[in-house]
MDAnalysis code that builds the backbone (N, CA, C; Angstrom):
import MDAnalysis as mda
import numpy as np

u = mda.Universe.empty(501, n_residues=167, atom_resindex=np.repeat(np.arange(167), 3), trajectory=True)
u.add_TopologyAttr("name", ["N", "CA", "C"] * 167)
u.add_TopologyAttr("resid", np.arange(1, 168))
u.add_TopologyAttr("resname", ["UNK", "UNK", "UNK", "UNK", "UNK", "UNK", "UNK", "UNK", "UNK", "UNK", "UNK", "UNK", "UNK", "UNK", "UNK", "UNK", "UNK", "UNK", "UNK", "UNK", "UNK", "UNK", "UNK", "UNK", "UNK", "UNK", "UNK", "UNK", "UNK", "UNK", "UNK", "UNK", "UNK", "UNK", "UNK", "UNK", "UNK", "UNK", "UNK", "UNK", "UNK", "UNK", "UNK", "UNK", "UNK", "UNK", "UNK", "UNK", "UNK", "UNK", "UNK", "UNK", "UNK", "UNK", "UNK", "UNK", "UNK", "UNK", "UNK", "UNK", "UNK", "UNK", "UNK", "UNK", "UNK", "UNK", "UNK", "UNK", "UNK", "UNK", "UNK", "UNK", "UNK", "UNK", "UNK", "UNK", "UNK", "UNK", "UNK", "UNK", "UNK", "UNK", "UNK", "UNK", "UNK", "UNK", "UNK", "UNK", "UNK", "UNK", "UNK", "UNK", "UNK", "UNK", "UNK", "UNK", "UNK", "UNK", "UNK", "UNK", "UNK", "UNK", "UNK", "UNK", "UNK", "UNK", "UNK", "UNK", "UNK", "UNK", "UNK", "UNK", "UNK", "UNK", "UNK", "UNK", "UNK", "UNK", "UNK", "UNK", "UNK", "UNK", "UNK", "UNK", "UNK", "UNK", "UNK", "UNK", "UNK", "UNK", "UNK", "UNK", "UNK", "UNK", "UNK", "UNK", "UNK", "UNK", "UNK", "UNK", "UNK", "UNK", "UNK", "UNK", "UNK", "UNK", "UNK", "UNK", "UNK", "UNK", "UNK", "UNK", "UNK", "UNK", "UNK", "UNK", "UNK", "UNK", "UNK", "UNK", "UNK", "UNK", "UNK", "UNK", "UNK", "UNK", "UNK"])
u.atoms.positions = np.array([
    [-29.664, -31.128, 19.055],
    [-30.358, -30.010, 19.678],
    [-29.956, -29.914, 21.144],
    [-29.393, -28.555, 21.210],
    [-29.791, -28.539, 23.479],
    [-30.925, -28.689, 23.892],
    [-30.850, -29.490, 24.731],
    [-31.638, -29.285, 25.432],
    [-31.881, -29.802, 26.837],
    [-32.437, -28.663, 28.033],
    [-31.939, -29.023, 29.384],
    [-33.267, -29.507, 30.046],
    [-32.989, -30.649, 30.464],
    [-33.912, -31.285, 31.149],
    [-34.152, -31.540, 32.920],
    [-34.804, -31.048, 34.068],
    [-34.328, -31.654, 35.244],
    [-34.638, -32.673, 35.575],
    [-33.658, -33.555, 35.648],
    [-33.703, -34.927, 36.065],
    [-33.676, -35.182, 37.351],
    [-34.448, -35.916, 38.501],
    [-34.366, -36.125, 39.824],
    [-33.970, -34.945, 40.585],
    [-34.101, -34.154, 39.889],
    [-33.815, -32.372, 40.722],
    [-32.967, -31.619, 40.633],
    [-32.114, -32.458, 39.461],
    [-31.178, -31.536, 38.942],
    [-30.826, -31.607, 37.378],
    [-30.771, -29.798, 36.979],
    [-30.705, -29.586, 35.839],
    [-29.768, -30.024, 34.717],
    [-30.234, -30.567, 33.479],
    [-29.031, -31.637, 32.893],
    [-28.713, -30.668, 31.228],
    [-28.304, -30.498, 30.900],
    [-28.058, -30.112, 29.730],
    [-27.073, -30.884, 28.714],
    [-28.246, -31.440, 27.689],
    [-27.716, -32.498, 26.515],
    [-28.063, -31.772, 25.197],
    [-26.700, -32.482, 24.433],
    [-27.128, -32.085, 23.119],
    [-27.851, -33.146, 22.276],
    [-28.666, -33.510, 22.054],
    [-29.337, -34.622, 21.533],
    [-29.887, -34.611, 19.930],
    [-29.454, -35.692, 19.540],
    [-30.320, -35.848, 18.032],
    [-31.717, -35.720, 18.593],
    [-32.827, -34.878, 17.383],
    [-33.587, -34.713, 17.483],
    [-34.689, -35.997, 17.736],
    [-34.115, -37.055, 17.260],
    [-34.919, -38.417, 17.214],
    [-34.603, -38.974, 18.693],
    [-33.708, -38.699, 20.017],
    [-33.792, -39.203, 20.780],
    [-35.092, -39.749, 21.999],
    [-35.404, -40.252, 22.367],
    [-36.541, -40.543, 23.247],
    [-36.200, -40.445, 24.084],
    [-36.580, -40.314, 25.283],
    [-36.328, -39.728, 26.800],
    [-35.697, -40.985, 27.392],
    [-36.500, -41.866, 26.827],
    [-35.995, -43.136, 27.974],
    [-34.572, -43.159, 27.023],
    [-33.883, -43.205, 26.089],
    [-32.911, -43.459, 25.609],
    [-31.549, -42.201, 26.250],
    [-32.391, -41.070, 26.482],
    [-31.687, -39.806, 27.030],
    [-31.177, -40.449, 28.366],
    [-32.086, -40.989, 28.934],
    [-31.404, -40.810, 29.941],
    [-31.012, -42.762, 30.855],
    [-30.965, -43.429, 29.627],
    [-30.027, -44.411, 29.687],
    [-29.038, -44.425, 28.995],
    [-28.970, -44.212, 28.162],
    [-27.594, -43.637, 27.101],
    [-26.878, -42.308, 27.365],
    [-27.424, -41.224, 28.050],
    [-27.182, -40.297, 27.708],
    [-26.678, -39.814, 29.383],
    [-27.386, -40.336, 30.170],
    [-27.473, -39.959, 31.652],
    [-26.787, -40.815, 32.536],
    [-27.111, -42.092, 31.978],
    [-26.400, -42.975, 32.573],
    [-27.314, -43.890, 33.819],
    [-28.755, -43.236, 33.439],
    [-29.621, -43.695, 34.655],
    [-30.009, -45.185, 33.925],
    [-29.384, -45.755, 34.407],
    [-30.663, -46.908, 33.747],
    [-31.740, -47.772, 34.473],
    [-31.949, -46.909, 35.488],
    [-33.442, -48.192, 36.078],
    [-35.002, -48.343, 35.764],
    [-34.275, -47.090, 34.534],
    [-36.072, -47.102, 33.835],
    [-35.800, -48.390, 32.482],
    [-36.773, -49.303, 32.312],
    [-36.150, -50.065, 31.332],
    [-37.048, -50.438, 29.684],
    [-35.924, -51.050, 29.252],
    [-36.647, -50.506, 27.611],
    [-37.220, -52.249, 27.588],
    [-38.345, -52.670, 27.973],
    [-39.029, -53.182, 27.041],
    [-39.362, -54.198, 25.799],
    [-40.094, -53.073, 25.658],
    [-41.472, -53.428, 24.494],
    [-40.399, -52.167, 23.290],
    [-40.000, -50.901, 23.822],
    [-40.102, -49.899, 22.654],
    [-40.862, -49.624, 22.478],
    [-42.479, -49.793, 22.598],
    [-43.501, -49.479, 21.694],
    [-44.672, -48.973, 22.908],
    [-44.471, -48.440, 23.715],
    [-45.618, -48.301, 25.255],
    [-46.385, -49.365, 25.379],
    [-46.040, -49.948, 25.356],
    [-47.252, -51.150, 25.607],
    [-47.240, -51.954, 27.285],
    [-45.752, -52.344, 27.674],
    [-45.584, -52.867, 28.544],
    [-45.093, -51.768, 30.109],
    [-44.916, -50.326, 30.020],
    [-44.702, -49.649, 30.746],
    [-43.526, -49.768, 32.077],
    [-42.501, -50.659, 31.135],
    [-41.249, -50.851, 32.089],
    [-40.650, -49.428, 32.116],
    [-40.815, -48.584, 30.816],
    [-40.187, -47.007, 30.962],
    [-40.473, -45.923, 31.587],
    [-41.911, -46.300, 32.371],
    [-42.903, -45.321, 33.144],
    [-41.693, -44.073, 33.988],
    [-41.654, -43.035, 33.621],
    [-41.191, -41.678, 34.624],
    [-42.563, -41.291, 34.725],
    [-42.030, -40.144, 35.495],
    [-43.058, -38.990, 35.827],
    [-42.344, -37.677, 35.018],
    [-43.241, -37.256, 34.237],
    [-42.956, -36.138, 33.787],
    [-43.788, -34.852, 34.303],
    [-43.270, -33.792, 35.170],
    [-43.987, -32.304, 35.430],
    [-45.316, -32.988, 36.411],
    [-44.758, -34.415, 37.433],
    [-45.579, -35.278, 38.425],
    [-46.698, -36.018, 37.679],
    [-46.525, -36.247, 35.924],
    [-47.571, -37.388, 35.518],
    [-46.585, -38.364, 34.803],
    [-47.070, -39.585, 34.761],
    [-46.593, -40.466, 34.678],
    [-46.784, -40.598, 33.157],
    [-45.476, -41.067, 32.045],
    [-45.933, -41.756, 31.137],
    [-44.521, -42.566, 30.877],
    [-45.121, -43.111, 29.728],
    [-44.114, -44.268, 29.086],
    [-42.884, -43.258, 28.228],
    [-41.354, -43.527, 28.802],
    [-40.539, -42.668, 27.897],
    [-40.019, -42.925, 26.677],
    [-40.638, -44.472, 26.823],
    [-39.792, -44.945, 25.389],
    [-40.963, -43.853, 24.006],
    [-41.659, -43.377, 24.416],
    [-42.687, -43.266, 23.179],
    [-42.662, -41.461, 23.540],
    [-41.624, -40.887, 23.954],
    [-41.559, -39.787, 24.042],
    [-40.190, -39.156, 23.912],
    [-40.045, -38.002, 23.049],
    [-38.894, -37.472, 22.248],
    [-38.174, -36.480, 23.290],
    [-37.122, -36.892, 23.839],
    [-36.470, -35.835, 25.264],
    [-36.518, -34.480, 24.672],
    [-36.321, -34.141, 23.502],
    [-36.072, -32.550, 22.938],
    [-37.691, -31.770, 23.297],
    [-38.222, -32.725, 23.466],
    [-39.892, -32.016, 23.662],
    [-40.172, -31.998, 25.273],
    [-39.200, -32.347, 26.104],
    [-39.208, -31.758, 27.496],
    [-38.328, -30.879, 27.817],
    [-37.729, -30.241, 26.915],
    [-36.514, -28.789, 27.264],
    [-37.499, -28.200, 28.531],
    [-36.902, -27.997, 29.159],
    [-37.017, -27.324, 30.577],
    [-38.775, -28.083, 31.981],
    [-38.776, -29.108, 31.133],
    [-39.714, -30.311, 32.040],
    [-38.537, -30.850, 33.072],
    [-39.258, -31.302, 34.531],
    [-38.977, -32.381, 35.313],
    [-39.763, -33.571, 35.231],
    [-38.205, -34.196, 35.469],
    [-38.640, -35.644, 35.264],
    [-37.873, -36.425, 36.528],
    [-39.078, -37.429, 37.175],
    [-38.392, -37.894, 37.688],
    [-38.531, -39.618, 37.409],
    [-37.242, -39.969, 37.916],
    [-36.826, -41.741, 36.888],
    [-36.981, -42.383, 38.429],
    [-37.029, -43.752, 38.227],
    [-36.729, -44.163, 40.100],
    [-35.396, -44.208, 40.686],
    [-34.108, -43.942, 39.836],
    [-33.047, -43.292, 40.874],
    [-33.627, -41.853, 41.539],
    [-34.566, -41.110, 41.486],
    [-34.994, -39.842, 41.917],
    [-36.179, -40.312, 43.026],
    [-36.637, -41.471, 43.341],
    [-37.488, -42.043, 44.031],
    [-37.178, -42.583, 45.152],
    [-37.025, -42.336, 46.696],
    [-36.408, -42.585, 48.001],
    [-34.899, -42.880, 47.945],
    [-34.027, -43.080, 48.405],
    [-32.447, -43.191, 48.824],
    [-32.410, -44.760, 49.121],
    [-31.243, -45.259, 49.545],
    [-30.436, -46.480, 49.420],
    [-30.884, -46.326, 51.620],
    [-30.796, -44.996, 51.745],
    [-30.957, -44.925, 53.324],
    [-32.286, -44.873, 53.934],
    [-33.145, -44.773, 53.058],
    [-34.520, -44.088, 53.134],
    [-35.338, -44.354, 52.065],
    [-36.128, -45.536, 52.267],
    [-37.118, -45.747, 50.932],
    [-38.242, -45.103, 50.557],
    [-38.830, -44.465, 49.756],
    [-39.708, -44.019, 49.322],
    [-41.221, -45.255, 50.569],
    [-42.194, -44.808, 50.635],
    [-42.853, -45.536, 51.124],
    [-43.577, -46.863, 50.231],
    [-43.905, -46.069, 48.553],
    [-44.416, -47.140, 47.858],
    [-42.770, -48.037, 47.536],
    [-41.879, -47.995, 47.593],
    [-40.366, -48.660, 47.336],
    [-40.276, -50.263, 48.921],
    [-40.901, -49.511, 49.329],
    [-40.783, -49.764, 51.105],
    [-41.803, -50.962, 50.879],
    [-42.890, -50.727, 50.729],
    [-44.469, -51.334, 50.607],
    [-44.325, -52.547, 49.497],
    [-43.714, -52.226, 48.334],
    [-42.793, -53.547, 46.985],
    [-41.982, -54.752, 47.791],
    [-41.245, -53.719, 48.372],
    [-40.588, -54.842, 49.379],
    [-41.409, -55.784, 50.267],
    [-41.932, -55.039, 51.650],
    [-42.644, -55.812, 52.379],
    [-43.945, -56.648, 51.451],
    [-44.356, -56.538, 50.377],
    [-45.446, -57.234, 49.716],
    [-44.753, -58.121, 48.989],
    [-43.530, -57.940, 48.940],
    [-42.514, -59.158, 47.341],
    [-43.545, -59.142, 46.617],
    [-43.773, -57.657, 45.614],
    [-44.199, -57.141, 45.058],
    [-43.697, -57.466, 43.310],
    [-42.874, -58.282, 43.045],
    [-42.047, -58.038, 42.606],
    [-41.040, -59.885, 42.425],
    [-40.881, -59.946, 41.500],
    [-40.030, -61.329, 41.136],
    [-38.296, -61.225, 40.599],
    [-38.847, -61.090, 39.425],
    [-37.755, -60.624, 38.052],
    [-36.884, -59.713, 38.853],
    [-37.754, -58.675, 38.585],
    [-37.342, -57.147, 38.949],
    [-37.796, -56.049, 37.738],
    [-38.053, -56.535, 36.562],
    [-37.278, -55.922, 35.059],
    [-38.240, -55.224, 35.032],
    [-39.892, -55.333, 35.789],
    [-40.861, -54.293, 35.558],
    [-40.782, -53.341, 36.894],
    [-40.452, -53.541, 37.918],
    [-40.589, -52.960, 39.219],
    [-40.041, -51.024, 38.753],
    [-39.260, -50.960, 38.687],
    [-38.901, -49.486, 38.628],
    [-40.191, -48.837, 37.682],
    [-40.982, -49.218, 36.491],
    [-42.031, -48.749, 36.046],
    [-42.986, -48.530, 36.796],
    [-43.492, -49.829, 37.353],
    [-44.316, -50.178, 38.378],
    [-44.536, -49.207, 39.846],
    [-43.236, -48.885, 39.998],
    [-43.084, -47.891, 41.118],
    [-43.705, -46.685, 40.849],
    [-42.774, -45.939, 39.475],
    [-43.297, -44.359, 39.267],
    [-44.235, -44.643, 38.892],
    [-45.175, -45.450, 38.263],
    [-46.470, -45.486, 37.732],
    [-47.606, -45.771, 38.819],
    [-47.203, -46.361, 39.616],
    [-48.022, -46.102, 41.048],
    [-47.865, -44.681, 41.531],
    [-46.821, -43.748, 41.832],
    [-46.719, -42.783, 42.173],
    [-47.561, -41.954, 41.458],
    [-47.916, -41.882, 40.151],
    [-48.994, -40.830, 39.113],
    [-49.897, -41.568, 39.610],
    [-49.943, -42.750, 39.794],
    [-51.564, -42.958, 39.670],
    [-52.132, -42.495, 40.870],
    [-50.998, -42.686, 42.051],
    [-51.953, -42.581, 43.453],
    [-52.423, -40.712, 43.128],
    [-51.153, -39.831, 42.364],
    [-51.819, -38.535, 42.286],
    [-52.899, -38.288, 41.744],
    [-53.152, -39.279, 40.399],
    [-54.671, -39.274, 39.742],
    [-55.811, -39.290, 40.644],
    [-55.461, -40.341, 41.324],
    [-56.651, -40.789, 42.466],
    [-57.018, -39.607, 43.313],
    [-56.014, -38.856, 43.828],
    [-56.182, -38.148, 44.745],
    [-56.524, -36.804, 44.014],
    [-56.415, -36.346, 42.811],
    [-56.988, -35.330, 42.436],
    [-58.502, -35.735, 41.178],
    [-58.897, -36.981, 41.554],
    [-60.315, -37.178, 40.891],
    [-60.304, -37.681, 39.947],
    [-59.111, -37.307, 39.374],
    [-59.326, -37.777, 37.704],
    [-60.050, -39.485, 37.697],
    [-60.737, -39.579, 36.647],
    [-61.637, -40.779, 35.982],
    [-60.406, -41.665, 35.693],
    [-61.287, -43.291, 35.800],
    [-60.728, -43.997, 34.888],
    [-61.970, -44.834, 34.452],
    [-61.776, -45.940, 33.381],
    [-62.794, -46.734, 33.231],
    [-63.502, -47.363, 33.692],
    [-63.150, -47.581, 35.008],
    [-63.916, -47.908, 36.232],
    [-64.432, -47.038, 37.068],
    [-64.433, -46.257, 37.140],
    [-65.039, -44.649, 37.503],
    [-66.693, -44.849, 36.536],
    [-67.494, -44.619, 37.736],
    [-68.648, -44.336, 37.211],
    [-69.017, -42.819, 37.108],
    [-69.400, -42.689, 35.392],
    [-69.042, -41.213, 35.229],
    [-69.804, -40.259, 36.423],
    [-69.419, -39.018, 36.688],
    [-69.583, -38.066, 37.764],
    [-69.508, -38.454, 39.481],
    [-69.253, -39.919, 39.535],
    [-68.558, -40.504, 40.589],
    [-67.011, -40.016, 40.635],
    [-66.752, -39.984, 41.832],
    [-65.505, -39.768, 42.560],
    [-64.731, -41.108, 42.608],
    [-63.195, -41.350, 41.889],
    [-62.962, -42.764, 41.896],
    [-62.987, -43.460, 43.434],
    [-63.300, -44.599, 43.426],
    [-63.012, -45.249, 44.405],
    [-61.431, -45.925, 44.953],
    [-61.607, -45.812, 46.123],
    [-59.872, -47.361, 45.970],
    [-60.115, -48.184, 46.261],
    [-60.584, -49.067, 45.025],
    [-60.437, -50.228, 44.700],
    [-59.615, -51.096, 44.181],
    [-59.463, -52.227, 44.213],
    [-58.819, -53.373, 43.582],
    [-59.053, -53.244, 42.033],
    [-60.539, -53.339, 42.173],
    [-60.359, -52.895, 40.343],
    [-59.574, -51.776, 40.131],
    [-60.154, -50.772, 40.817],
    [-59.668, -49.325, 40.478],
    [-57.935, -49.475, 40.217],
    [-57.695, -49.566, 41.352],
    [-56.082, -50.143, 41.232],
    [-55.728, -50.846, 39.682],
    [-56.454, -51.908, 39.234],
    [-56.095, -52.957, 38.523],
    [-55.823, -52.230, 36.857],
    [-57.141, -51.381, 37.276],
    [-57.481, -50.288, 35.931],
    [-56.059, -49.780, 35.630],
    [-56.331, -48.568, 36.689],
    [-55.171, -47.645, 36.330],
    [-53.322, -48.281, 35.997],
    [-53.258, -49.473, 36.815],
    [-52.227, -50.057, 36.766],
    [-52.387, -50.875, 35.510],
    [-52.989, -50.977, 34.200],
    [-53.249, -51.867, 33.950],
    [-52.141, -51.212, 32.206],
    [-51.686, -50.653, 32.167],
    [-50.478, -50.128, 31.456],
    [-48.941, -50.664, 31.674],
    [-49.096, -51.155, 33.051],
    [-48.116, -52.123, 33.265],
    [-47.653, -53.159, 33.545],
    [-47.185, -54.085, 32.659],
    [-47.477, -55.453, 32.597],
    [-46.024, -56.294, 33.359],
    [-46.624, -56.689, 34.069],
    [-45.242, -58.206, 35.031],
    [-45.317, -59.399, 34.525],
    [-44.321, -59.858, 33.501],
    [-44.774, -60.955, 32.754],
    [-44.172, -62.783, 33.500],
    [-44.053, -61.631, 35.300],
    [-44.070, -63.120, 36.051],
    [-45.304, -63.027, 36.839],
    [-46.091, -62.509, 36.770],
    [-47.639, -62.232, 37.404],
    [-47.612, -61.969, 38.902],
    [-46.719, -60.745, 39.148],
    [-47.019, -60.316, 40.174],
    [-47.866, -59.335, 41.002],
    [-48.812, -59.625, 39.664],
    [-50.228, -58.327, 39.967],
    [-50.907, -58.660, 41.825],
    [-51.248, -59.700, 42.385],
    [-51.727, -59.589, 43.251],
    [-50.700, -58.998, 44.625],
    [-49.480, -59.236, 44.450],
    [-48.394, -58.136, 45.544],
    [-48.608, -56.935, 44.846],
    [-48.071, -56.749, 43.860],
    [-48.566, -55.532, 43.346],
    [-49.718, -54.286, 43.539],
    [-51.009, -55.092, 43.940],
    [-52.066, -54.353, 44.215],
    [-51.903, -54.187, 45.988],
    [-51.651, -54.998, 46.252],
    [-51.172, -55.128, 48.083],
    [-50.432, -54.148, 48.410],
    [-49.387, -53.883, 47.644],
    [-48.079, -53.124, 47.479],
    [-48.905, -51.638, 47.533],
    [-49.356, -51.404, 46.607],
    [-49.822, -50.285, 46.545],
    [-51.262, -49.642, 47.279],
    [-52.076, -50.902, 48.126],
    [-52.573, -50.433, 49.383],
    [-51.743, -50.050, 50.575],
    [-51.047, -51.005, 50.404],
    [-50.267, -50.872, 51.980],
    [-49.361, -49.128, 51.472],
    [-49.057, -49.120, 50.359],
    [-47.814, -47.436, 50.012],
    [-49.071, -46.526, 50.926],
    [-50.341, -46.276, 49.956],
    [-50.974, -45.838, 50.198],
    [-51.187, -45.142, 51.629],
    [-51.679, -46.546, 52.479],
    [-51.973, -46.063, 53.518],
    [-50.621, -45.568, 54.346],
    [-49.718, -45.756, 54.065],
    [-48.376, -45.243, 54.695],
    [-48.308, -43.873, 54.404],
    [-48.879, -43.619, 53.390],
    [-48.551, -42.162, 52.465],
    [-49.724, -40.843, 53.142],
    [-50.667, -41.767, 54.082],
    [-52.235, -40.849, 53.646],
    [-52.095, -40.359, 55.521],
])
């Protein structure tokens, strides 16, 4: 099937088996590979993009069903000259060990801080409360993506310190 996708801001046009998954589009297909495969199965959220600025897992999503969606992967996330601030904030926190979850970790902070900032609930949200930024809160929403060298406490640091750089 065609189908044209914008990737990091520019428009891509693939012909793809209908069974392709996004994250496979655009490591196989694109050549991006810093989104990474995983689990296969969403569980561990190393594949996290942003799709149309929300974040999900690509391994569990079919690229032919974003014909004319943006997406952005973390090659589309600050420059080699110029870091994104949450990219910036990973660093200064050694946020980060392996590496093999960090690029998830990144765009999936990026949706979440937008969640936060436009209200949306999470399970820690007391219903008709406004979320808080919290550590839990943080822990919640981040909690789709797993560092299986336990770098959750830079991690949450990481993403105060983006934060306040960002606000």
């Amino acid at each position: 099937m065609r189908t044209t996708i914008t990737v990091n801001g520019e428009a891509r046009s693939l012909d793809l088996d209908p069974r392709t998954t996004l994250l496979d589009a655009l490591r196989e297909h694109l050549k991006l590979t810093g989104s990474k495969k995983g689990c296969d199965h969403g569980q561990c959220g190393a594949c996290t993009v942003l799709v149309n600025g929300v974040r999900i897992n690509s391994c569990l999503s079919l690229a032919v069903a974003h014909d004319g969606d943006e997406v952005v992967s973390i090659e589309g996330v600050g420059t080699v000259e110029k870091l994104h601030p949450v990219q910036q904030a990973f660093l200064t926190e050694d946020a980060f060990q392996c590496g093999y979850c960090t690029p998830g970790q990144i765009c999936s902070t990026l949706g979440m801080l937008q969640e936060l900032e436009a209200g949306w609930p999470s399970q820690e949200t007391a219903p008709d409360a406004k979320p808080a930024f919290t550590d839990a809160e943080i822990r919640e929403r981040m909690s789709g993506n797993i560092c299986r060298c336990s770098a959750y406490p830079q991690i949450v640091a990481a993403i105060r310190r983006a934060a306040e750089a960002m606000a």
